[in-house]
N, C-alpha and C positions, 0 to 999 in steps of 0.2 A: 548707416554710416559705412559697415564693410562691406554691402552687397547681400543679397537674401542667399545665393547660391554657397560663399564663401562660410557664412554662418549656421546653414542647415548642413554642413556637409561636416563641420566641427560637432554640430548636435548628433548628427547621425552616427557618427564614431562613438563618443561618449555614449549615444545611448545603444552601441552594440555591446559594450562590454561591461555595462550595468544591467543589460537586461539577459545578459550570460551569469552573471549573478543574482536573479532573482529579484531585480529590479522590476515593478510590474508599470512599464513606460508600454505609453499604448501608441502604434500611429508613428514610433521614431521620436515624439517630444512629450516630457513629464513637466506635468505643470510643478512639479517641487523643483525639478531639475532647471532647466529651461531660461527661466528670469536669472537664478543663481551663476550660469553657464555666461550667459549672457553682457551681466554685471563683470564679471570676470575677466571676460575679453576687451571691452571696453575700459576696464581700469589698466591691463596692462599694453592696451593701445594697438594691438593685433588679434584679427580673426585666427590666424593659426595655431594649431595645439601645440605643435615643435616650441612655440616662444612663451609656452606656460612653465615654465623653468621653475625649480624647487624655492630658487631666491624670489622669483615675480611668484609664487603662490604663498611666503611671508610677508610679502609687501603687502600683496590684497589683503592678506586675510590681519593685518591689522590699517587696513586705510580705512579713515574715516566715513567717507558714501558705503561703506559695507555694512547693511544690516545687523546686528547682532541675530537673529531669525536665518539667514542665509548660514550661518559658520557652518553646521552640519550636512546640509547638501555642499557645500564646499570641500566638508573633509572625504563624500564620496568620490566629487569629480576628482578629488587630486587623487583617489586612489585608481579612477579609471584613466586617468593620464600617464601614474604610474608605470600602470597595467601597459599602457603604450608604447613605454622608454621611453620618454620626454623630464621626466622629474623622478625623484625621489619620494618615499610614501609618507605622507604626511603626520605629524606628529601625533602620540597617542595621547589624547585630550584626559588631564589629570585634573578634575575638579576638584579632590579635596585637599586643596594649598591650605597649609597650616597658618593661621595668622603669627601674627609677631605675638612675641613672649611679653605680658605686660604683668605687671608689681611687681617683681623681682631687680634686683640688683643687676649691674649691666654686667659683671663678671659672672655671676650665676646662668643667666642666658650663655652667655659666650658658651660656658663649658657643657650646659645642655644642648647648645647647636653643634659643638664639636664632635658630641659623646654620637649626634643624631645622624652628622652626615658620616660618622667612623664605623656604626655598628652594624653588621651582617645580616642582622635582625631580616623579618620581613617587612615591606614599608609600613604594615598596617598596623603590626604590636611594634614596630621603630614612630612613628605615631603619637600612638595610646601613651606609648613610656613617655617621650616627649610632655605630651598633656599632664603627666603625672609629677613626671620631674618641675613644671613650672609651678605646681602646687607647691611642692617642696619649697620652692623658692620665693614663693607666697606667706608660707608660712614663716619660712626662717625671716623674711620682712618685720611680720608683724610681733614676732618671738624675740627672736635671736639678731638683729639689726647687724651686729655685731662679727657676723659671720657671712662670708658674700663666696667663699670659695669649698668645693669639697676639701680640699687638703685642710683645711680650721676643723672639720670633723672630728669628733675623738669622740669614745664609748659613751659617754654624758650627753653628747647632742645624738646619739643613736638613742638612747635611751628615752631621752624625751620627745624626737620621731615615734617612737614604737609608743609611746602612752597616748599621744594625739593623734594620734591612727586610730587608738581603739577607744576615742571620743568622739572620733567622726561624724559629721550627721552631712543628711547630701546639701550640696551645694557650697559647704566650707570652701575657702582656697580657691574657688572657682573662677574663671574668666568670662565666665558667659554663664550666664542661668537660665537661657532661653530653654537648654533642653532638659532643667531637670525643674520647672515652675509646678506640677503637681507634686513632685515628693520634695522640695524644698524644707529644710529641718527636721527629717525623718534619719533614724541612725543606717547607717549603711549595713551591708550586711556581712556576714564573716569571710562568706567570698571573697568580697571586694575589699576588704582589710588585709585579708592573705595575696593579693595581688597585690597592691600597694605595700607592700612591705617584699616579694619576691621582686619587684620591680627597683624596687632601692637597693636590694640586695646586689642584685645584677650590673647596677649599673655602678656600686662601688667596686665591686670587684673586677668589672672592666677598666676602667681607671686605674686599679692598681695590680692586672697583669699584664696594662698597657705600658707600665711606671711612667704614668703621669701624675701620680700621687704618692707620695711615700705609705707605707703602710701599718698604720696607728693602730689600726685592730684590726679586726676577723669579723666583715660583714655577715657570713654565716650566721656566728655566733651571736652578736652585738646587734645585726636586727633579725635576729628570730622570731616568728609567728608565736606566742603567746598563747601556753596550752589552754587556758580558756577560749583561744578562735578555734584552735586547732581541734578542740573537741566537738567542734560543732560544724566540723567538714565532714565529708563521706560521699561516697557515692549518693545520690541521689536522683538516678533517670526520670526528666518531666516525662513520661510516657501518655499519650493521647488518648482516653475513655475506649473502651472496645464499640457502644455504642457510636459514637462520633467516626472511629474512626473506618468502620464498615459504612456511615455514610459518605463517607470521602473515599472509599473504594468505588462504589457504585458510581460513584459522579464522576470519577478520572475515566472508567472504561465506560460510558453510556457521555461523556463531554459533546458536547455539540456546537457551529457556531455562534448560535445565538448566545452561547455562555458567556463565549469569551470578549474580551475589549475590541473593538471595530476600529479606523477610521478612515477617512476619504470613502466609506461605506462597501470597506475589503478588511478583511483580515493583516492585521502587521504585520502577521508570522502566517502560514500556511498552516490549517487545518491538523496536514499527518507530524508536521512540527510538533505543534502543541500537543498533542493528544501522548507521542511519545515522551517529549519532556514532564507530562502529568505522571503518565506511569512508572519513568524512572523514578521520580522523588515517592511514588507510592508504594516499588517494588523493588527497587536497588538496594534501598537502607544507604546510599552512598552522602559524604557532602556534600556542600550547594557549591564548593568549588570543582569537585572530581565531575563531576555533573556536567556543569561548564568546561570541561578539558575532557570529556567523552571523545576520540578518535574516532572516525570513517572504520567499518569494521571489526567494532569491538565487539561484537556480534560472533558466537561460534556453535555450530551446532555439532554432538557426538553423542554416538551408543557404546556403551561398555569399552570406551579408550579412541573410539575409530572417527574419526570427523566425518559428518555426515550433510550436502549441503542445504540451507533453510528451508529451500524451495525442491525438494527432494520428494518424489512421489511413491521411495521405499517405503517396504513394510516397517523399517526399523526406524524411520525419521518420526513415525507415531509416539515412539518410546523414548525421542532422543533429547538429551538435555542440555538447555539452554547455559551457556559458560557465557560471561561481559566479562570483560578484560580493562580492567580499571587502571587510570596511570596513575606515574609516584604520584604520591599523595601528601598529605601532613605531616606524616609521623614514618613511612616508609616506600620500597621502593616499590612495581609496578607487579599488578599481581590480578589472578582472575576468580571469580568466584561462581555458584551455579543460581541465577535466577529464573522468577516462572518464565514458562514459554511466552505469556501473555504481552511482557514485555519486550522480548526477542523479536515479534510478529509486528510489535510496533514502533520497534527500530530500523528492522528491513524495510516497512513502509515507506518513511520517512526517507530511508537509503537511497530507495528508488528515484523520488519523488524530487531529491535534494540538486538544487543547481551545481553546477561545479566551480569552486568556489577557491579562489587562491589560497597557497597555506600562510597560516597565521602563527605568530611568534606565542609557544608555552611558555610564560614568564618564570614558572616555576623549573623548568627544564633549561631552558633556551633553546630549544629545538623548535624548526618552523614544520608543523602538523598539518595533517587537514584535520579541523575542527568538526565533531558531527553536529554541532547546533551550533550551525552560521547560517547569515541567511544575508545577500546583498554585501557580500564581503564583509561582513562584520558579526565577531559571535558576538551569540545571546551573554546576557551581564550574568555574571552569577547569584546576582540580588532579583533574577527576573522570578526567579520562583516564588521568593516571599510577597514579591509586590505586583505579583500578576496572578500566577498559576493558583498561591494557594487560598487568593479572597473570590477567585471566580470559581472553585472547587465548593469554597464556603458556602457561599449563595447557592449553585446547583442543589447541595446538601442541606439547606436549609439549617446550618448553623452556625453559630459566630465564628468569630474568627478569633476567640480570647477565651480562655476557659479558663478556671479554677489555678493553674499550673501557669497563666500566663499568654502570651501571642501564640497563637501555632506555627511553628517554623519550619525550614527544612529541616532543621536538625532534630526534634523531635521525633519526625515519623523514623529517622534512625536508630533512636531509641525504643519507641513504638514497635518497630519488627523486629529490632534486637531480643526485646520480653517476649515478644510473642513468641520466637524462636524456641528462647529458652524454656518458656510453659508449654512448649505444646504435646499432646497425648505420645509423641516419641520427639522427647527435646532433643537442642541440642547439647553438647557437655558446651566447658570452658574455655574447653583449647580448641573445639569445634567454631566455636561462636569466636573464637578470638582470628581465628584465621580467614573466618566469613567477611568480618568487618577490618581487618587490615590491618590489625593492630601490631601493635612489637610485644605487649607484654598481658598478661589478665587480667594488670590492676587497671590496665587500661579499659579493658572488655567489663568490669565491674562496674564502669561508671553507667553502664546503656542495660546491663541485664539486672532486669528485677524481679526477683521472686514474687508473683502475686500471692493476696492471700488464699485463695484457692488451691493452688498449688501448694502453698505448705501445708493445710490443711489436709489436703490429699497424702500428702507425703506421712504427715505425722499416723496416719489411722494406717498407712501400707507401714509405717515402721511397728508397731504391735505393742508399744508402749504400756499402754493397759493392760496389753495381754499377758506381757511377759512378766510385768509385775504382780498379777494380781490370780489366784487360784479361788478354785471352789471347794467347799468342804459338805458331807451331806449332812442334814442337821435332824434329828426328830423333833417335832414336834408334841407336846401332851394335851390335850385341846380339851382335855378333862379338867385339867390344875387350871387353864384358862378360862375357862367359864364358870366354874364355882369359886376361885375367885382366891385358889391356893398360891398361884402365883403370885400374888400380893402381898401375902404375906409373908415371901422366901421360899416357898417352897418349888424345887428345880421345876423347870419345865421346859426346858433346850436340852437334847441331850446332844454333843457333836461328837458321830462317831469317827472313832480314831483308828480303827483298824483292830485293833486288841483290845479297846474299851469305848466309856463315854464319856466325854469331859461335859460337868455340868456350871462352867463360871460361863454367867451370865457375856461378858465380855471376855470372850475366846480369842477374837480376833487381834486386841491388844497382848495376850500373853507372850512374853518372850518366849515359852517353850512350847507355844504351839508344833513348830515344825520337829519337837524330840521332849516327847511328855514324861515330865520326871516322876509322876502318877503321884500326884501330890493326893489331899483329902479329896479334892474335886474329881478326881477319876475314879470308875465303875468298871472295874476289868468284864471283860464279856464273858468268862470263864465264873464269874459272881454268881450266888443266889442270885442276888437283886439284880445284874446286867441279864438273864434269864427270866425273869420276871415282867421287865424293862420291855425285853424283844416278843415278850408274848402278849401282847396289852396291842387290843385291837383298835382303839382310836390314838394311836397314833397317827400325824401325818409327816411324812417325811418330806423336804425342801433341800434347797441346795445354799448355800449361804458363802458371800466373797469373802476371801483373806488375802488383805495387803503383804507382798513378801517383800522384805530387802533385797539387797545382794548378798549375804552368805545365805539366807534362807531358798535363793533361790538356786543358790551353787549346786543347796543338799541335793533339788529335786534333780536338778539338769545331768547334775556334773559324779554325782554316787555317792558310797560307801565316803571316800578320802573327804568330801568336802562335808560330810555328815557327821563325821569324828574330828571333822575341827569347827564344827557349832556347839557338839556336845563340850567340849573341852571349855568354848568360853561361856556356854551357859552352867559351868558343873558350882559356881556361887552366885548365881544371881539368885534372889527369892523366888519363889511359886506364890501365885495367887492363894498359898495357903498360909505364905508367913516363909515356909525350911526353904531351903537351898534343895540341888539335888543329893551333895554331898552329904547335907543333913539327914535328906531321904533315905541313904542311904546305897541307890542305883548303883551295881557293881559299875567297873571302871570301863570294861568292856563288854557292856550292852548294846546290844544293837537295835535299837529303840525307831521304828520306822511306821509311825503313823502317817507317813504320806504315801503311804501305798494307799492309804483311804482318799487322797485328794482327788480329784477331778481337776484335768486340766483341759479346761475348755470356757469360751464365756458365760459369763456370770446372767 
């Protein structure tokens, strides 16, 4: 209709500055592109690009002869028309349109639509709240009929929100059940109780420091999380098996095509792409969105302070350490951290390799960047990790993709390097690991580091716990009274020497005055007939035997004299395993009574 010359020479432009993007058009015409190009021109009734105008690329792209199948090669041509100066860049395709608000009262919606398009929020937890607040208004339906606006609120319907919050089971209140038909009438969890109830909170208290509503209470106060939810929050890092997750190392740096998803029987994304986007998510510890907002460059290499470059065939670039330069983020501003070389090596890769590609709008900035994972003018999703990278790692790895903990996700292996950090043979501290992963505070960094049990374990046997508590004392044995059979019938045959004698009760180790012997009946001073008699007796066997110490017991040993004269002081009434006191005993006041010269201190 316009001539072969007129419409190959529209293709051929188009496919010059799609295939400067990483477009893989072979020959000057892409069979995805091509028919879409095509269509195009023909609906708006000119071969020429000048008359693809931003209003004739709304018109096509809702005229009816337009394929639903064509939209997305449409949304590139308008960006390589763009690219031209001929039109404006086509609109950013938002699939998750929230439906209409249904069972609630039409006033209740209103002030949930108002609360949605007013609030700062991000669009994704402005959203979530959204979905949440319609429940609200679900409920006060099938409750409360009676009430259709926030301003009817007072402490009594806060109060009866907070008791049906913590009767939840899923799927109450709900507009759709499609996505929760396997856990349908199961109770929700204190998590998601404690959200729905900060969510209410918030969105009262927007309201009334908007004064759109008078102020009848203290949503703080009035819907407070419930110390039986609240006791059952905490840190709790899902961290991924060690096993498992050494199999998904090996798979990220040995990945190959055949792993990954194919189609038109080429790779979607290029090879040095994927391979780096695998190691990020395995090496970074970063978000699945910082991930996706990774810059051209983030890449830095330095020895002892001095930048050194990637590809540097110095002695010192052997030793030098890999720094990524992460942008703002969730919680704060833009900041760098040191990871392996392994992944620096496979981000310069990809650097190289990477088409040059127009910069793109940081939603979270507003700043227009070069993206480093874009490809064809368009970056990678931030959901591409969950739903590509990490079930084709899975498979490599030979293992599922759900473990015990739940989905494996990006956010996991976050947590995953986090513990590992913190357990490893030189961890890191709290403020080390807090500054690693980006955080603002450490109660933040506590939600991702978790003490293995190994690690405590370790820790507990390097703190000396046993040790410090417990002495050794030497014991004789009479191995004569044992076998003839004296000992049976009372007659001693332990004797615990004390340094100046032997204490013969059976249970030494209980005595309160072991550590300052009031030489009750049970003690044999060694100066004795009988302790002379005792020490000449040749079947004896002598052993070593434990004694549990408290804390002033063990003041006496550590600490001298001063803590040894205030044991004596509060044992001078307690009984002796003979019946008297010491007082009874008679012990001058200032005796210096030190049978732990006889201890041994060393394990038992």
């Amino acid at each position: 209709m316009f001539g072969k010359r007129d419409v190959d020479e529209a293709q051929q432009q188009i496919a010059q500055v799609l295939r400067g993007w990483g477009y893989q058009i072979e020959a000057g015409v892409d069979s995805r592109i091509s028919p879409v190009l095509c269509q195009a021109l023909l609906l708006n009734r000119s071969p020429i690009l000048e008359d693809l105008t931003t209003e004739a690329f709304d018109r096509i792209r809702q005229h009816p002869d337009l394929p639903d199948r064509y939209i997305g090669a449409l949304y590139g041509i308008q960006r390589a028309v763009a690219a031209l100066g001929h039109c404006s860049l086509p609109p950013t395709p938002y699939r998750g349109r929230m439906p209409e608000i249904e069972g609630t009262s039409c006033q209740w919606a209103e002030w949930v639509e108002r609360w949605h398009s007013t609030s700062t929020l991000s669009r994704k937890v402005r959203d979530n709240n959204r979905s949440l607040l319609s429940k609200i208004g679900r409920w006060l339906a099938a409750e409360h009929p009676e009430i259709t606006e926030p301003d009817q609120w007072t402490r009594q319907t806060c109060a009866a929100w907070v008791a049906a919050v913590d009767k939840l089971r899923v799927g109450d209140y709900a507009q759709r059940l499609a996505s929760h038909e396997k856990r349908t009438g199961q109770p929700v969890t204190p998590h998601t109780k404690s959200g729905y109830l900060t969510t209410t909170r918030a969105f009262f208290r927007d309201l009334q420091e908007w004064e759109w509503i008078p102020r009848r209470f203290d949503p703080v106060r009035a819907l407070a999380t419930p110390r039986t939810v609240q006791a059952m929050l905490g840190p709790d890092p899902r961290v991924i098996a060690d096993d498992i997750w050494a199999k998904l190392l090996w798979a990220g740096l040995n990945i190959a095509p055949e792993d990954l998803p194919t189609a038109l029987n080429s790779l979607r994304y290029p090879l040095e792409l994927l391979r780096a986007l695998s190691l990020t998510w395995l090496f970074s510890g970063l978000r699945s969105d910082e991930i996706a907002r990774l810059r051209v460059g983030c890449i830095r290499w330095q020895h002892d302070g001095f930048p050194i470059p990637g590809d540097s065939d110095e002695v010192l670039a052997r030793d030098a350490v890999c720094l990524l330069d992460v942008p703002t983020h969730k919680t704060g501003t833009a900041f760098t951290k040191p990871v392996d070389p392994l992944l620096g090596k496979a981000i310069e890769a990809w650097q190289d390799l990477r088409p040059q590609q127009p910069k793109m709008l940081d939603r979270k900035t507003g700043e227009h960047v070069d993206l480093l994972f874009a490809m064809r003018a368009r970056r990678v999703a931030k959901t591409y990790v969950n739903k590509t990278i990490i079930p084709a790692l899975c498979r490599k790895a030979g293992v599922p993709t759900v473990d015990v903990r739940g989905n494996i996700t990006s956010h996991r292996a976050r947590s995953t390097i986090a513990s590992q950090l913190y357990n490893a043979k030189e961890p890191m501290t709290l403020f080390e690991l807090q500054a690693w992963l980006g955080h603002r505070s450490p109660e933040s960094t506590q939600h991702y580091a978790k003490i293995t049990p190994n690690t405590l374990a370790r820790a507990y046997n390097d703190a000396g716990y046993f040790e410090r508590n417990v002495r050794t004392i030497e014991v004789l044995v009479d191995r004569d009274a044992v076998t003839s059979g004296a000992a049976a019938s009372g007659e001693p045959w332990q004797y615990y020497d004390l340094g100046h004698g032997f204490c013969t009760y059976t249970f030494f180790e209980q005595c309160p005055h072991r550590m300052a012997c009031a030489r009750c009946d049970f003690c044999t001073p060694k100066a004795s007939s009988k302790g002379q008699l005792l020490e000449a007796k040749d079947n004896l066997q002598r052993m070593l035997a434990s004694v549990p110490l408290n804390d002033e017991e063990r003041a006496a040993v550590d600490d001298g004299q001063a803590a040894l004269d205030q044991l004596l002081e509060r044992l001078v009434d307690v009984p002796t395993p003979a019946g008297a006191t010491p007082r009874q005993v008679g012990v001058p006041a200032t005796a210096t009574l030190l049978p732990i010269v006889a201890v041994n201190q060393g394990k038992g």
